[in-house]
N, C-alpha and C positions, 0 to 999 in steps of 0.2 A: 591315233591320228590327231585328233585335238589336243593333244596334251605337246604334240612333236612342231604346232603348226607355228605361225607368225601373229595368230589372229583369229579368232569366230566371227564371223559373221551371221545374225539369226532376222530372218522375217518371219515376221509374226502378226497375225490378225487380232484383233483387240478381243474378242471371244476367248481368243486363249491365251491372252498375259497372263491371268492370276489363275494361272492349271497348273498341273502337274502331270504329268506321264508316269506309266508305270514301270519306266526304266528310264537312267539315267544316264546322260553322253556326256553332259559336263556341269560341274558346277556356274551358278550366277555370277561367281566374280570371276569366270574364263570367260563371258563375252566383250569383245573388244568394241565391236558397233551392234546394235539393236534397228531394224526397222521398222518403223511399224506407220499404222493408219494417221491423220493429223489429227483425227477426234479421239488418237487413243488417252486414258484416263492420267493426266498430270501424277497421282501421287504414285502409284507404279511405276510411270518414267523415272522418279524422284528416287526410287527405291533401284534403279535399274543405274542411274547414275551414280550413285552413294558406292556402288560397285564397281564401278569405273568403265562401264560402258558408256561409248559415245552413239546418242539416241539421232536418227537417221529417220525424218519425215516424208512417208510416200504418198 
């Protein structure tokens, strides 16, 4: 389904920017927009960007 889509969209809570799961739905350079917390951590946005998602402030 993500590989078919237009786009990902991911929310995410700043607890689990820099995790991993132990299964995988897509890689980091399939996300299209990222949203996350306004205190989430600059240099993982930085790294979220470099990837070519665009970061979305809730």
């Amino acid at each position: 389904m993500a590989g078919n889509s237009a786009g990902i969209v991911i929310v995410v809570t700043n607890d689990k920017l820099a995790t991993a799961a132990p299964y995988r739905v897509a890689a980091p350079d399939a996300i299209s927009h990222l949203v996350v917390d306004k205190t989430a951590p600059s240099p993982i946005l930085a790294d979220f960007e470099r990837l070519g998602a665009e970061i979305h402030f809730a």
